[in-house]
N, C-alpha and C positions, 0 to 999 in steps of 0.2 A: 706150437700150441700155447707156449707160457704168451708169446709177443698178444695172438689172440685175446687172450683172457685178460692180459694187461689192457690191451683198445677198450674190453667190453667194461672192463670194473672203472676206466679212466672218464670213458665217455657218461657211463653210466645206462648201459644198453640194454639189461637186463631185463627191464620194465618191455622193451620195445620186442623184447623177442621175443619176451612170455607171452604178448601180445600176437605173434604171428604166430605161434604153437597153438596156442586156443582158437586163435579165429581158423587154423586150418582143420582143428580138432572138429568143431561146429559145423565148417563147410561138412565134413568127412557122416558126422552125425546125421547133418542135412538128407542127403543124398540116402544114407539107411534107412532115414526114418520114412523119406519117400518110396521105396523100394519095397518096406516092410512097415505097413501101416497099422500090422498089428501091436508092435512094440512102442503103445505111447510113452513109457518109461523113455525113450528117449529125446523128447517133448519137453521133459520136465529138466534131463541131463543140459539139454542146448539152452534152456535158459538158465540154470545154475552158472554155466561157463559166460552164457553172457554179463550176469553181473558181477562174476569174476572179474570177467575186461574191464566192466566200466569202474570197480574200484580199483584196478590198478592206472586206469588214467584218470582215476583224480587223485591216488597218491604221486603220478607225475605229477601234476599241475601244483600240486599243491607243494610240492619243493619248488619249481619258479619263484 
């Protein structure tokens, strides 16, 4: 587990995971919000998490 967290803190992969936690978080949302179209509240959720995303890649970008 420590070897792990050493590759993630080395590479700096943190950004990239948060990144696939959220985009699977959104699919997960997706599929509820279609299934149950009376909880627009979750409408509002999937695009909050989207602009989540999009400001952690451009806090990537923006370290290049």
């Amino acid at each position: 587990m420590k070897n792990f967290l050493k590759i993630i803190k080395e590479n700096k992969l943190i950004l990239d995971i948060m990144n696939v936690v959220i985009g699977f978080i959104i699919v997960i949302l997706i599929i509820l919000l279609f299934l149950n179209p009376d909880k627009q509240y979750l409408l509002a959720i999937v695009f909050l998490l989207g602009v989540i995303m999009n400001v952690l890649n451009w806090i990537r970008k923006g370290r290049k």
